[in-house]
BAFI-3210 file (N, C-alpha, C; in Angstrom, 3 decimals, decimal comma, padded with zeros to 6 digits):
// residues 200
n [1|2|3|4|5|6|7|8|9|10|11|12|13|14|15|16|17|18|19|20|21|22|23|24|25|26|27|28|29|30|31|32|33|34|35|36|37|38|39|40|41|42|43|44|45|46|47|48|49|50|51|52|53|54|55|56|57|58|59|60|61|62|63|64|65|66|67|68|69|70|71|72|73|74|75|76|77|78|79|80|81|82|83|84|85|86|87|88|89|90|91|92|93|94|95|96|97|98|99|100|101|102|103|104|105|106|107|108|109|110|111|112|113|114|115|116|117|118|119|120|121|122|123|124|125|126|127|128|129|130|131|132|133|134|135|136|137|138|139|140|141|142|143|144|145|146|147|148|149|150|151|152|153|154|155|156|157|158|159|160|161|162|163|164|165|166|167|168|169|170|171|172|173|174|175|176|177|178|179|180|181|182|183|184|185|186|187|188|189|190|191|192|193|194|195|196|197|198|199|200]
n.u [082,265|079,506|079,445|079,366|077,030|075,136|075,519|074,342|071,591|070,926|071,195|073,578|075,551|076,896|078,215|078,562|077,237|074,496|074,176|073,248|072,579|074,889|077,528|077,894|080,039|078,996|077,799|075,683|073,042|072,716|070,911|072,583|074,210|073,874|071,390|071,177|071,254|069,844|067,265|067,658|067,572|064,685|063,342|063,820|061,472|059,490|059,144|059,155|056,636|054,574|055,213|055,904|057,345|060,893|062,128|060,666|061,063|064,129|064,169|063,502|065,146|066,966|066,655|065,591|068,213|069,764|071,480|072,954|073,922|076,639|079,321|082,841|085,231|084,391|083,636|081,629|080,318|079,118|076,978|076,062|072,461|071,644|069,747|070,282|071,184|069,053|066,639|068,312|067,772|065,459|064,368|065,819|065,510|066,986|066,111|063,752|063,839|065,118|066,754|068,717|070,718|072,261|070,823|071,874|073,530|076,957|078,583|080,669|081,295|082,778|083,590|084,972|086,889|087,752|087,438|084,592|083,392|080,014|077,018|073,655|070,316|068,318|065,204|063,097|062,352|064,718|066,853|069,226|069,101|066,559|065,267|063,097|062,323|064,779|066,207|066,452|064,409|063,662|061,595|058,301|057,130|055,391|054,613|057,583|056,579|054,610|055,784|057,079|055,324|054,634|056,555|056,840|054,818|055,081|056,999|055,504|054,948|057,149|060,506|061,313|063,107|065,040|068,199|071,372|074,957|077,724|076,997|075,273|072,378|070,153|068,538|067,044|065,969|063,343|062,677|060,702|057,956|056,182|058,419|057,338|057,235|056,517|055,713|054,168|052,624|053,204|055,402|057,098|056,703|057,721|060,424|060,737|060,168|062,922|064,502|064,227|064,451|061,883|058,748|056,718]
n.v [022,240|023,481|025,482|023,680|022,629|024,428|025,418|022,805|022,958|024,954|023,875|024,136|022,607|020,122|016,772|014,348|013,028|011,423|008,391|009,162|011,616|014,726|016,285|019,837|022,483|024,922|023,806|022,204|020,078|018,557|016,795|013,683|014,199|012,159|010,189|007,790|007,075|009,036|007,475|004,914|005,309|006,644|004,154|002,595|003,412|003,246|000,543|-000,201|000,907|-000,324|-003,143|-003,372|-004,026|-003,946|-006,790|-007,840|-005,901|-005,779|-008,443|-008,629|-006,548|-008,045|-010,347|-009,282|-008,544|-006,117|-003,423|-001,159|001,958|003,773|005,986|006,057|007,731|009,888|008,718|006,422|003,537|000,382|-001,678|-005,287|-005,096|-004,660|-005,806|-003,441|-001,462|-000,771|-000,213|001,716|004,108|003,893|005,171|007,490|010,650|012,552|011,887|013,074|015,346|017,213|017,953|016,760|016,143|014,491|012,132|009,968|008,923|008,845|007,385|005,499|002,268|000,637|-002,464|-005,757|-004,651|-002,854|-000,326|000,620|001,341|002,374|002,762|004,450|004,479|007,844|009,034|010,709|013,533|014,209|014,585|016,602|018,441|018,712|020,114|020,599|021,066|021,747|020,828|019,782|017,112|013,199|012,440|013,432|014,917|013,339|011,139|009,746|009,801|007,919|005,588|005,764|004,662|002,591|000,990|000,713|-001,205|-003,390|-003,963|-005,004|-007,100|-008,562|-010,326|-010,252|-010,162|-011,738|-011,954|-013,605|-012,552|-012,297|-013,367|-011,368|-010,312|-009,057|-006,949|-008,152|-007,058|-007,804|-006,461|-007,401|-008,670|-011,553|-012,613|-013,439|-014,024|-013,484|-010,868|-007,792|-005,402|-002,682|-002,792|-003,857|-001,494|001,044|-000,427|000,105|002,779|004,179|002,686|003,243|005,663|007,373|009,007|006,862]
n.w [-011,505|-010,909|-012,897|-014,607|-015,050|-015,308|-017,859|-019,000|-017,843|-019,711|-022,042|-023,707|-023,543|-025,203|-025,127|-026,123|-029,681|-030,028|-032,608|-035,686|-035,169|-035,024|-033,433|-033,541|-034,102|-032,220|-029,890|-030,825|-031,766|-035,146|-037,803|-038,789|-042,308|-043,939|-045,976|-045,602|-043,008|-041,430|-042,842|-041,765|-039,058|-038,354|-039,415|-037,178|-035,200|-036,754|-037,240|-034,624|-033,308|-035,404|-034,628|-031,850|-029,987|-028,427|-028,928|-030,641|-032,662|-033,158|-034,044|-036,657|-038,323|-038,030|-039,587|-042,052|-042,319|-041,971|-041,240|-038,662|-038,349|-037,483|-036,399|-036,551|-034,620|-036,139|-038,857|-040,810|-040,513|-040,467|-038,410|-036,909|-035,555|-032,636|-029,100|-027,459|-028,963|-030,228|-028,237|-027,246|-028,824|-029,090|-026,531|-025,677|-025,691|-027,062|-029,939|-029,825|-030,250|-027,821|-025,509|-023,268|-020,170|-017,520|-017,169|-015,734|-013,247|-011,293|-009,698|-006,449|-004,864|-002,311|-002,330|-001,015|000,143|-002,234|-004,450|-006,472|-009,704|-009,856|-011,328|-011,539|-013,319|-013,542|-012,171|-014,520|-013,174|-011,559|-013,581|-014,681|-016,700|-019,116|-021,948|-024,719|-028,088|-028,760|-031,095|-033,948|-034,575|-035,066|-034,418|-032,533|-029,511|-028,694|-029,608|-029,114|-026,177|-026,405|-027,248|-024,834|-022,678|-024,017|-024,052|-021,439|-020,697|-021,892|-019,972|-017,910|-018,427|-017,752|-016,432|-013,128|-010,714|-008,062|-007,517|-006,976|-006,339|-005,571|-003,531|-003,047|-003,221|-006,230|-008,508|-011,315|-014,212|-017,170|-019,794|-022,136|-023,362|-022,357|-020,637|-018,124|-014,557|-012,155|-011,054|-009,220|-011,201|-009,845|-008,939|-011,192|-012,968|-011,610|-011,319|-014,303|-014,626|-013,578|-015,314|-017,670|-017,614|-017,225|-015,533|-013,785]
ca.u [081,167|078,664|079,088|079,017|075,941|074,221|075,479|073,865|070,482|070,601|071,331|074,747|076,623|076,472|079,167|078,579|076,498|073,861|074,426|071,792|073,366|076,343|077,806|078,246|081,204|078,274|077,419|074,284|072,725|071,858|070,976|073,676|073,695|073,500|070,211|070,712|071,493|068,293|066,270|067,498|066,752|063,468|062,720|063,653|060,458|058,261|059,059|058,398|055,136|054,174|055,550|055,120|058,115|061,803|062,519|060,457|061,945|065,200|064,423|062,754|065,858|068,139|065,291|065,804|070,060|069,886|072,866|072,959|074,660|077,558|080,274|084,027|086,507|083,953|083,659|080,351|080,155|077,580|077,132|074,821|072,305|071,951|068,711|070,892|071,567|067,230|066,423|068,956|067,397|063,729|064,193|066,638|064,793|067,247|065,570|062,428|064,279|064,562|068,349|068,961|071,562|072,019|070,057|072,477|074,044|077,810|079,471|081,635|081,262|083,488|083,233|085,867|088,284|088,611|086,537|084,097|082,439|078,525|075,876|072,484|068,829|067,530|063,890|062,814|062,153|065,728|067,825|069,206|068,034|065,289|064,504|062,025|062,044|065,798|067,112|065,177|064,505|063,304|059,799|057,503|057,744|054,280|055,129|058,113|055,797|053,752|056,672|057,646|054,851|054,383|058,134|056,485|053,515|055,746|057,757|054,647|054,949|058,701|061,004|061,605|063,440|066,029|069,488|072,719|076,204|079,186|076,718|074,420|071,331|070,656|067,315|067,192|064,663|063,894|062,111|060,072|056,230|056,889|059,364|057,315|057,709|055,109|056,451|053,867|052,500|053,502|056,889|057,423|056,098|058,463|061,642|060,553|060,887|064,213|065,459|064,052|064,314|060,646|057,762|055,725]
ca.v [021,334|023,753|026,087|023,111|022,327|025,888|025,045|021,952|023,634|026,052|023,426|024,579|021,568|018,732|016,114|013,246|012,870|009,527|008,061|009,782|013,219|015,100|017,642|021,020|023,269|025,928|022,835|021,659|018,893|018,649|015,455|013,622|014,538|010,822|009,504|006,185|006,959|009,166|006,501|003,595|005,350|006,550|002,924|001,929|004,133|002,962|-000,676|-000,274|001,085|-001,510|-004,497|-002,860|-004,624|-003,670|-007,849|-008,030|-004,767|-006,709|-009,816|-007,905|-006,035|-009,529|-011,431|-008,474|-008,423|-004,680|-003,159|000,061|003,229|004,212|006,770|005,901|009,089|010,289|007,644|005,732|002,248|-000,381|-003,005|-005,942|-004,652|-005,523|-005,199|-002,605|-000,195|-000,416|000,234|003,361|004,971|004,798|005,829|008,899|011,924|013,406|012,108|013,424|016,866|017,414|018,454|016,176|016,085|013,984|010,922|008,288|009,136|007,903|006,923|004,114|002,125|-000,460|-004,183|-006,392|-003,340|-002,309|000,501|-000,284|002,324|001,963|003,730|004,199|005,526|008,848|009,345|011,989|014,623|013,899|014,684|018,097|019,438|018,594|021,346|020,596|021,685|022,084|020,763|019,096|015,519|012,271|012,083|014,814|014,469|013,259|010,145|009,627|009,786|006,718|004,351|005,106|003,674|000,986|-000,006|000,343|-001,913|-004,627|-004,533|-005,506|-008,890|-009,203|-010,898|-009,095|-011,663|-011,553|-013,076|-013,486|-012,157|-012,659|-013,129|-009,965|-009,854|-007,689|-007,354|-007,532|-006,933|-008,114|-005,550|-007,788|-009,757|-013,128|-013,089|-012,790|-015,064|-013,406|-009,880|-007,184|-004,328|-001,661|-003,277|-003,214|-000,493|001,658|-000,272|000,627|004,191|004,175|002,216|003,832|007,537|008,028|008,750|005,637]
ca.w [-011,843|-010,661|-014,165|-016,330|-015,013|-015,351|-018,974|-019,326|-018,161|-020,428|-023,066|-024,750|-023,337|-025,763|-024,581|-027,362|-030,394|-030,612|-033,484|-036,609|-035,457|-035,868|-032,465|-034,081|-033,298|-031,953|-028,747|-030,656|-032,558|-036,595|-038,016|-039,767|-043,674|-044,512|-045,900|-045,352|-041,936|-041,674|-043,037|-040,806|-037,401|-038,581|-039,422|-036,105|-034,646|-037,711|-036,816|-033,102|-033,393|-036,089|-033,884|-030,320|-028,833|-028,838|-029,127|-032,188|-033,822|-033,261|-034,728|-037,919|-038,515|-037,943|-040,484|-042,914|-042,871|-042,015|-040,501|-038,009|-038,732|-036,070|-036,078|-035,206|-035,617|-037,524|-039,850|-040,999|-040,661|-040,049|-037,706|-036,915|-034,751|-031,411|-028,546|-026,605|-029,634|-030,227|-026,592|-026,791|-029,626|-028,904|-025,374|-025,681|-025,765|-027,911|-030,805|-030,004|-030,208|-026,684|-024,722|-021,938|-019,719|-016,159|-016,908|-015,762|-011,769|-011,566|-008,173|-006,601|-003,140|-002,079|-002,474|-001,000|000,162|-003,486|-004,894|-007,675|-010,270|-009,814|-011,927|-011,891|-013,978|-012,476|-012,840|-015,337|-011,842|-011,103|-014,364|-014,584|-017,663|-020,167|-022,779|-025,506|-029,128|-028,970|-032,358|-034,943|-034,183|-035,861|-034,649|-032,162|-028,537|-028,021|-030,230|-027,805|-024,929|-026,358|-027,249|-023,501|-021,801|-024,729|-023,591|-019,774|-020,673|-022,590|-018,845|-016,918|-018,463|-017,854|-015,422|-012,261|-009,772|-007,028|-007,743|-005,933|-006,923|-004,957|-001,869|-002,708|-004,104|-007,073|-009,160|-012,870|-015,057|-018,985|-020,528|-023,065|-022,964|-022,331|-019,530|-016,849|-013,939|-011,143|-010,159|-009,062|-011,792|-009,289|-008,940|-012,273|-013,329|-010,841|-011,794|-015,595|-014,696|-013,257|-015,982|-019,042|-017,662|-017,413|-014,382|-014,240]
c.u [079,844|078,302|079,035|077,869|074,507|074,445|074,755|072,250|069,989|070,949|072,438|076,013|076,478|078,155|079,480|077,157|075,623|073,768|073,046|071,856|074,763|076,207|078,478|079,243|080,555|077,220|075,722|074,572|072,225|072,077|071,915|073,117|073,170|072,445|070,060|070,803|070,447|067,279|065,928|066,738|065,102|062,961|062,900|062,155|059,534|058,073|058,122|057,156|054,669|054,108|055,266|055,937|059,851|062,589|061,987|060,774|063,322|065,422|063,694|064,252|066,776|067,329|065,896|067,386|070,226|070,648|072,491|074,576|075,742|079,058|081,903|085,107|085,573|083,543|082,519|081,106|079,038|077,742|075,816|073,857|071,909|070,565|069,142|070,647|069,793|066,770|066,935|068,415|066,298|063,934|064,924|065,735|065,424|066,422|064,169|062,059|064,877|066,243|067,659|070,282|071,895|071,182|070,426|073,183|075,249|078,116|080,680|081,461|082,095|083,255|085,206|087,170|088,244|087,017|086,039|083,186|080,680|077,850|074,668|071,113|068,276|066,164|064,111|062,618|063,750|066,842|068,028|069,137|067,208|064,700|063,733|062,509|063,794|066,578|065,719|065,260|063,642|061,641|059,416|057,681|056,773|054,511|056,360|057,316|054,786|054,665|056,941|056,539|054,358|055,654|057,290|055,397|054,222|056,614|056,922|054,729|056,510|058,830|061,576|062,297|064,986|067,120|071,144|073,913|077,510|078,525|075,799|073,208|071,365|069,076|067,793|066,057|064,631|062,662|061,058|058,723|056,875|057,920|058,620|057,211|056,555|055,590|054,842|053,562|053,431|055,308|058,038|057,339|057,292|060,080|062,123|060,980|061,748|064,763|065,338|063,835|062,960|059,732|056,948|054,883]
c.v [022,095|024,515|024,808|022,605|023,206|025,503|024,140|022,371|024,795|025,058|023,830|023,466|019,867|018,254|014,904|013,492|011,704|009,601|008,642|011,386|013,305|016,432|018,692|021,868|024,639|024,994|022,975|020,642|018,590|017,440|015,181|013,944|013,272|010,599|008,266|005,886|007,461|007,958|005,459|004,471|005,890|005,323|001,949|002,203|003,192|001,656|-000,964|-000,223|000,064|-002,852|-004,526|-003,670|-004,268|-005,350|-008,107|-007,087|-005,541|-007,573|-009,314|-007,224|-007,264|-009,878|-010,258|-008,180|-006,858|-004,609|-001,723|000,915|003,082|004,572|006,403|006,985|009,446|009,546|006,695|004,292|001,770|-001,279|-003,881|-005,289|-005,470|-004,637|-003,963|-001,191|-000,246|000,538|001,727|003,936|005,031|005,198|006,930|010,000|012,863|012,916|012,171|015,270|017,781|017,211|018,169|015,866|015,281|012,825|009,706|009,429|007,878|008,004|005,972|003,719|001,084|-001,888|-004,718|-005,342|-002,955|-001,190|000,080|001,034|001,706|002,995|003,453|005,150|006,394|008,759|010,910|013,424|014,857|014,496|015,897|018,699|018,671|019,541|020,620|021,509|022,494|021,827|019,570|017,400|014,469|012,044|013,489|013,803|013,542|011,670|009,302|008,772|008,479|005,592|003,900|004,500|002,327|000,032|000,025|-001,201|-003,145|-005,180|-005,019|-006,865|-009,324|-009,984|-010,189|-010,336|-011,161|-012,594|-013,349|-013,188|-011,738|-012,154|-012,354|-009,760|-008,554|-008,319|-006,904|-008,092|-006,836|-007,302|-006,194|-008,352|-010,670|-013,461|-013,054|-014,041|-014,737|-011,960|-008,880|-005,946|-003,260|-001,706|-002,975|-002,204|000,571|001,577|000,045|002,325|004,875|003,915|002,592|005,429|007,837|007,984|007,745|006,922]
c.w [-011,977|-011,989|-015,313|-016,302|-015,213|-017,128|-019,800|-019,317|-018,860|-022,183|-023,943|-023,996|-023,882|-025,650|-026,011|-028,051|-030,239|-031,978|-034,615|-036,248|-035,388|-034,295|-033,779|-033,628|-031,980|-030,166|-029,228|-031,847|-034,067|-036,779|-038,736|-041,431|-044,351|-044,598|-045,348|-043,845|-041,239|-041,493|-042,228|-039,492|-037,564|-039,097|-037,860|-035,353|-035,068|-037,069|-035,151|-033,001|-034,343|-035,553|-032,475|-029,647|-029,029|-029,518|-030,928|-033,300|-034,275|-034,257|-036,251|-038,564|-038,792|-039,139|-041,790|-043,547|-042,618|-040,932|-039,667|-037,979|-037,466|-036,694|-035,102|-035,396|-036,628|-038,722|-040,019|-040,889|-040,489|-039,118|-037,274|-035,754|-033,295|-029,972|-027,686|-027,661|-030,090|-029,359|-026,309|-027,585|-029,474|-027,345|-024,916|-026,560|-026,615|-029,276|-031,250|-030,205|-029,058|-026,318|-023,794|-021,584|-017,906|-016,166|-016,226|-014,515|-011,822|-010,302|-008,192|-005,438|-003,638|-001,616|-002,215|-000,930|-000,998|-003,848|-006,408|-008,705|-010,019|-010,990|-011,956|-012,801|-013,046|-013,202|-013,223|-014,594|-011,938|-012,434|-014,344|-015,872|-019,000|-021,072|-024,254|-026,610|-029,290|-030,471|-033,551|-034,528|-035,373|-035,518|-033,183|-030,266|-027,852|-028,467|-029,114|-026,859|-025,240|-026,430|-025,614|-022,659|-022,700|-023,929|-021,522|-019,599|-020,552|-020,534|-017,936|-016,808|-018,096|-016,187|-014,192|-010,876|-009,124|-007,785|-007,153|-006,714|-006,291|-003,560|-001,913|-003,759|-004,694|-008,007|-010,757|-013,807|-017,117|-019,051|-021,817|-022,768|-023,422|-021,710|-018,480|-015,951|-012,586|-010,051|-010,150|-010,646|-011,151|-009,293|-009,870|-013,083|-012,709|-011,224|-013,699|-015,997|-014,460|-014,537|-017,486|-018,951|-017,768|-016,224|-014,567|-013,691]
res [x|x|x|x|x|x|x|x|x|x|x|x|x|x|x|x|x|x|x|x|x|x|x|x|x|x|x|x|x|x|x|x|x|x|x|x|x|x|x|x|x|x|x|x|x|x|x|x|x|x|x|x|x|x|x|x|x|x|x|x|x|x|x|x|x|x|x|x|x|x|x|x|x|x|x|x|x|x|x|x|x|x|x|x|x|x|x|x|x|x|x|x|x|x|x|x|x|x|x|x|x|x|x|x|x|x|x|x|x|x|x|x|x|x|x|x|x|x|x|x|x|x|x|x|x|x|x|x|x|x|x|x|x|x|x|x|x|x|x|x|x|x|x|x|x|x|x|x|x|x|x|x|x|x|x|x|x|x|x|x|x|x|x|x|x|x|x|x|x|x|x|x|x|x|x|x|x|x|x|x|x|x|x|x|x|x|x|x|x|x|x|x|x|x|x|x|x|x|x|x]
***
């Protein structure tokens, strides 16, 4: 584990592609050749910043009939898009150029005698590698760095609320303006940076 992780900080361990690149036989990243595949995820960015919410990028894209790129065996297709596959593309640092590795912490504890996979968001301190200016990307890193606290801002207004689940509270948080219900800045703000990989 310990050498594939010296690998990973040195950036020559690419595991999967996100969709708008292509893994290379050489463990790096070139954009896919497709324009139209190009074009869409750089309109996801454009949109964001124009609209300033991942809900209203969404519903702009739905309103419009526009489909998102995605790779099966290799293979282009399209599909409707959906607020999950948004959310992953402006907040992955790979397409700001940038080799990351360790963002997401996997485990398992036990519920009800039976063992259960868990996972959770490391903060940006916490991931084990981050290199900069690694492969060409769709927009600059500084650009990046504003969507992520626009997406922090948008969570100030969200829903942040206790809820029960077979007995056990569990917090979950909507990421949009216009959910909010009466949670703390600091609160949110904190579980923003867990959950979008970034230091509040």
């Amino acid at each position: 584990m310990e050498a594939r992780y010296e690998k990973a900080r040195r950036g020559e361990l690419v595991v999967s592609a996100p969709v708008g690149y292509l893994k290379t036989p050489g463990q790096s990243l070139e954009k896919d050749p497709d324009r139209r595949v190009q074009e869409r995820i750089l309109l996801v960015f454009q949109k964001f910043l124009e609209l300033g919410s991942i809900r209203q990028t969404l519903m702009w894209f739905l309103d419009e009939e526009l489909r998102f790129p995605a790779r099966v065996d290799g293979e282009l297709t399209w599909k409707r898009p959906r607020y999950s596959s948004i959310q992953s593309i402006l907040t992955n640092p790979t397409y700001a150029g940038a080799y990351v590795f360790g963002r997401t912490e996997h485990g398992s504890r036990y519920e009800d005698g039976q063992a259960r996979k868990i996972s959770r968001r490391r903060r940006r301190e916490e991931w084990i590698s981050l290199i900069q200016d690694h492969h060409e990307g769709y927009i600059d890193w500084e650009r990046f760095e504003k969507i992520q606290k626009m997406i922090a801002r948008n969570c100030i207004g969200a829903t942040s609320q206790v809820q029960r689940s077979r007995g056990r509270p569990y917090w979950r948080a909507s990421c949009d303006a216009g959910d909010a219900v009466g949670s703390s800045r600091s609160t949110i703000l904190a579980s923003v940076a867990v959950f979008c990989g970034t230091s509040a």
